[in-house]
ZAVEX-220288 format. One record per residue: residue number from 1; residue in one letter; x, y, z of N, C-alpha, C in turn. Coordinates in nm, 4 decimals, m for minus. Example, Ala and Ser with C-alpha at 12.3 -4.5 7.8 and 13.67 -1.06 7.14 Angstrom:
<dodrens>
DODREN  num  residuo       nxx       nyy       nzz      caxx      cayy      cazz       cxx       cyy       czz
DODREN    1        A    1.3190   m0.5690    0.7800    1.2300   m0.4500    0.7800    1.3200   m0.3300    0.7800
DODREN    2        S    1.2850   m0.2250    0.7080    1.3670   m0.1060    0.7140    1.2900    0.0030    0.7870
</dodrens>
This chain:
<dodrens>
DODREN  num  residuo       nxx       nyy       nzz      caxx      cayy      cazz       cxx       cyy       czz
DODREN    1        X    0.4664   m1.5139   m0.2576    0.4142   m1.4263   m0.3607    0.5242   m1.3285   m0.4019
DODREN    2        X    0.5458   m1.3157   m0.5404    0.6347   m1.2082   m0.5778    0.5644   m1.0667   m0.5678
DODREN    3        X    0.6962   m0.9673   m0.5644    0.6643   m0.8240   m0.5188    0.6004   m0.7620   m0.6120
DODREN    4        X    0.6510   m0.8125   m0.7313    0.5670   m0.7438   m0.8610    0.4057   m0.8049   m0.8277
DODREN    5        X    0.3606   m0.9051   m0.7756    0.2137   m0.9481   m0.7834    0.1290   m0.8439   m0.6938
DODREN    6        X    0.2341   m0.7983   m0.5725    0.1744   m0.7661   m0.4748    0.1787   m0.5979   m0.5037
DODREN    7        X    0.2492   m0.5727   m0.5679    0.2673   m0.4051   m0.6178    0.1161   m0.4132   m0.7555
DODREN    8        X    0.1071   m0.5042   m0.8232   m0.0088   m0.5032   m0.8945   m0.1362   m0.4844   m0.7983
DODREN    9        X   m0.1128   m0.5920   m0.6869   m0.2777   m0.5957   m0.5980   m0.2593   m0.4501   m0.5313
DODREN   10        X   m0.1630   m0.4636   m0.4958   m0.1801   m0.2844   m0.4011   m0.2156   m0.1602   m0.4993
DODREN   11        X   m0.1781   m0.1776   m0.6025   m0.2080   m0.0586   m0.7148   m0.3365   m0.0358   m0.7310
DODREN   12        X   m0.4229   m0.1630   m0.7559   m0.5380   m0.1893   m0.7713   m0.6533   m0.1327   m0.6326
DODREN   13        X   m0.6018   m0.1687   m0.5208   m0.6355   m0.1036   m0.4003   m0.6230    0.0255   m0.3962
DODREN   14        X   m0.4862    0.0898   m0.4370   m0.4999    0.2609   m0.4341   m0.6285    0.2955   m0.5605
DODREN   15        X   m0.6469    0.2661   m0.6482   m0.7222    0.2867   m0.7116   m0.8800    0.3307   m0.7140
DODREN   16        X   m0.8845    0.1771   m0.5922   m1.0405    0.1958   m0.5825   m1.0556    0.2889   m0.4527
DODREN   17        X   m0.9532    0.2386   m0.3497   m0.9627    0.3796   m0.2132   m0.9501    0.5008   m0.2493
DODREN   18        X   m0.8103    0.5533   m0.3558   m0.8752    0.7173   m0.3791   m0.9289    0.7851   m0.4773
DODREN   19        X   m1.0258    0.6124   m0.5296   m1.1170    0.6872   m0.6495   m1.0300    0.7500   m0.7624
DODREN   20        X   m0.9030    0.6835   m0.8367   m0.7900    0.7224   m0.9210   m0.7779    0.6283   m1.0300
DODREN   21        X   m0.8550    0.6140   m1.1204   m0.8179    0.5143   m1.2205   m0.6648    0.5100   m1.2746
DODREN   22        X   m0.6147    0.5999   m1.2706   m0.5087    0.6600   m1.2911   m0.3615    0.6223   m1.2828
DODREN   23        X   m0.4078    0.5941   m1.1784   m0.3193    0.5360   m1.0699   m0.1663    0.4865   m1.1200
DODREN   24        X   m0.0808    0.4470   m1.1078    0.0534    0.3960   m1.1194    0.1527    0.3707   m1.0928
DODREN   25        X    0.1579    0.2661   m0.9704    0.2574    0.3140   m0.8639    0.3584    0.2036   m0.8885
DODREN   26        X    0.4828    0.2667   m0.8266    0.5638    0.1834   m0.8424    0.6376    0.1735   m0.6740
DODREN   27        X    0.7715    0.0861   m0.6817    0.7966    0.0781   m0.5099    0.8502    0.2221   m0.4950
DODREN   28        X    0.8852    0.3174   m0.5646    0.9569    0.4356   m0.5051    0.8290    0.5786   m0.4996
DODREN   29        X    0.6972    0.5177   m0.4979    0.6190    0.5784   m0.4679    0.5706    0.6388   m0.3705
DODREN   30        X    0.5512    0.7552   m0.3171    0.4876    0.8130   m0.1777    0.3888    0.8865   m0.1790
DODREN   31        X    0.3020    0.9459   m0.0633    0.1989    0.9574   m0.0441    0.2311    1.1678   m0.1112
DODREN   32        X    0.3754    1.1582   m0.1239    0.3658    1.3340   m0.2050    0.3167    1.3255   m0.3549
DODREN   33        X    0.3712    1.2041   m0.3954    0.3301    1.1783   m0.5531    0.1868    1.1672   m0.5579
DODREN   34        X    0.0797    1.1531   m0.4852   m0.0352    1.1420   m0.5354   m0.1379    1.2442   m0.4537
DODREN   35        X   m0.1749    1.3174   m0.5060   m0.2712    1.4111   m0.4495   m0.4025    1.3820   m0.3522
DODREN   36        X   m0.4270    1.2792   m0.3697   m0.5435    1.1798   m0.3052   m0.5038    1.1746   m0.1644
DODREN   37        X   m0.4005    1.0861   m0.2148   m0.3007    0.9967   m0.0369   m0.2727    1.1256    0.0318
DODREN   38        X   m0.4150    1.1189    0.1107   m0.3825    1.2145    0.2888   m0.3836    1.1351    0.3868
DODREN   39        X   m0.3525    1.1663    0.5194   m0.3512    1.0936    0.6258   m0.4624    1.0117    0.6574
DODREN   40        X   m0.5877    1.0701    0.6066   m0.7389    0.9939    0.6299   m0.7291    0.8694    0.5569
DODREN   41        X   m0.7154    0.9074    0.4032   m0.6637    0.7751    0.3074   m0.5625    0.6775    0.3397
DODREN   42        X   m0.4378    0.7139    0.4164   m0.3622    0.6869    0.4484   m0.4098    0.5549    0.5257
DODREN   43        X   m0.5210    0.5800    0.6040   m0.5359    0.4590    0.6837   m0.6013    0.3936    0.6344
DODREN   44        X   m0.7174    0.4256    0.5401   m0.7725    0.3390    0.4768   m0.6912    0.2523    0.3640
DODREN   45        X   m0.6306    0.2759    0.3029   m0.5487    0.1980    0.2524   m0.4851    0.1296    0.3205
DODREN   46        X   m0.4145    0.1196    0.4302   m0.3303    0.0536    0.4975   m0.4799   m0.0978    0.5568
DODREN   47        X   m0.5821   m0.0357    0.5681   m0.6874   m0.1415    0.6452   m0.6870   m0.2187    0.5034
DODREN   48        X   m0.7220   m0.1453    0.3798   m0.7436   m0.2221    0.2778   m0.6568   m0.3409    0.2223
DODREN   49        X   m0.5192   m0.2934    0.2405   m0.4241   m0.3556    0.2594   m0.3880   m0.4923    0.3264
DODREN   50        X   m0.3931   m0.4754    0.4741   m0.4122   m0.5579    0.5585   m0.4952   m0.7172    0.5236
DODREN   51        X   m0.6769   m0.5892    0.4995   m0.7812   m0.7019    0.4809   m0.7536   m0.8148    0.3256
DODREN   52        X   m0.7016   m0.7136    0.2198   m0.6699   m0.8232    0.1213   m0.5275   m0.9429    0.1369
DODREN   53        X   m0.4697   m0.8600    0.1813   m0.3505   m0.9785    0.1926   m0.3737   m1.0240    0.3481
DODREN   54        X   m0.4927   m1.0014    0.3744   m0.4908   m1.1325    0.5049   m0.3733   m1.0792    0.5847
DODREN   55        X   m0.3472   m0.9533    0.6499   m0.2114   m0.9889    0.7434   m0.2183   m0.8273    0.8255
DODREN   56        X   m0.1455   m0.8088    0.9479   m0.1930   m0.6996    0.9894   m0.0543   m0.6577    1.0559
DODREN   57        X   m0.0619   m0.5255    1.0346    0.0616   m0.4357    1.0482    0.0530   m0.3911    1.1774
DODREN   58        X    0.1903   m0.3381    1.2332    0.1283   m0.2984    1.3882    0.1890   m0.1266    1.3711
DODREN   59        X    0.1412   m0.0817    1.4406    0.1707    0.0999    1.4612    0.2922    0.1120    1.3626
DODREN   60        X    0.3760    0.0693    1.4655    0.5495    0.1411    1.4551    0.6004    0.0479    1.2958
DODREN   61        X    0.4760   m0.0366    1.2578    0.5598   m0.0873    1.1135    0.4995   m0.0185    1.0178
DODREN   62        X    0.3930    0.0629    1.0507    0.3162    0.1406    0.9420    0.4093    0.2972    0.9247
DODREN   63        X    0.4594    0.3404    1.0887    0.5113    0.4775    1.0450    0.6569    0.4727    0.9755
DODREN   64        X    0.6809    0.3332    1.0011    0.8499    0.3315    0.9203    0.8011    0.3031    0.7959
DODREN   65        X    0.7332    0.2882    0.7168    0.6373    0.3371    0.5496    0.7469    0.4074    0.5332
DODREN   66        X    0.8256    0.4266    0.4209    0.8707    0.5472    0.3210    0.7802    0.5058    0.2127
DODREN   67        X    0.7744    0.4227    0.1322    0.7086    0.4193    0.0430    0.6117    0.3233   m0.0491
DODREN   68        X    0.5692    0.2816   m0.1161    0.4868    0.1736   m0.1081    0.5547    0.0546   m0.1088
DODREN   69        X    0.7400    0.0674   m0.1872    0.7947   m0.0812   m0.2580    0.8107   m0.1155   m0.0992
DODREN   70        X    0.8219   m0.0344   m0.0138    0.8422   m0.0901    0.1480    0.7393   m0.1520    0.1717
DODREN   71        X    0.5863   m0.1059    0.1681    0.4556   m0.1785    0.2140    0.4820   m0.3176    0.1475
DODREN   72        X    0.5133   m0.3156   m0.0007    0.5253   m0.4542   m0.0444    0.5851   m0.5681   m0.0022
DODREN   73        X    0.7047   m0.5178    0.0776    0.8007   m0.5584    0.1158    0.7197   m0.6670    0.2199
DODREN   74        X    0.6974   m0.5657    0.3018    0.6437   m0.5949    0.4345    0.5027   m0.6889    0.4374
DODREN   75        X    0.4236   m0.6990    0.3220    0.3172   m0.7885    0.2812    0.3978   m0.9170    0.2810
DODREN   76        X    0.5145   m0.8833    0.1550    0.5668   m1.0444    0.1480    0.6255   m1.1172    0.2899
DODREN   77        X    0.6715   m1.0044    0.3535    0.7480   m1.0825    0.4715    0.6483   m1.1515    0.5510
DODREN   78        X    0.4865   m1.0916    0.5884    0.4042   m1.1527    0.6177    0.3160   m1.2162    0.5676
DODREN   79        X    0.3303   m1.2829    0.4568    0.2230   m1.3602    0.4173    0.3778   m1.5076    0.3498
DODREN   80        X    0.4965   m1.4570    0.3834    0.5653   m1.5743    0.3531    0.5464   m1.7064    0.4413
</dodrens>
């Protein structure tokens, strides 16, 4: 799957988790750019994440996160 597909599905996910139609993320995005993304959200997105692309992150790959184009990253590497 390309990164652009998976930066579309994840966008779509921040959307509906922090209630942001708004929304617009790109890979150099972080959780300062959006007023929503707190630590509580934080995990829910990451589950939401997980559950749509089928694949599951472990601790220490979630806190090395800088920013979402990384989460993307890390989707493709696991679902390649």
């Amino acid at each position: 799957m390309e990164l652009n597909q998976i930066l579309e599905e994840t966008n779509q996910i921040f959307k509906h988790v922090l209630n942001n139609p708004n929304i617009c993320l790109t890979s150099t995005t972080t959780a300062s750019d959006i007023d929503e993304w707190d630590s509580l959200n934080n995990i829910r997105l990451i589950a939401d994440v997980e559950q749509h692309f089928n694949v599951k992150f472990k601790l220490r790959e979630i806190l090395k996160l800088k920013n979402v184009g990384e989460l993307c990253e890390g989707v493709q590497k696991k679902i390649a």
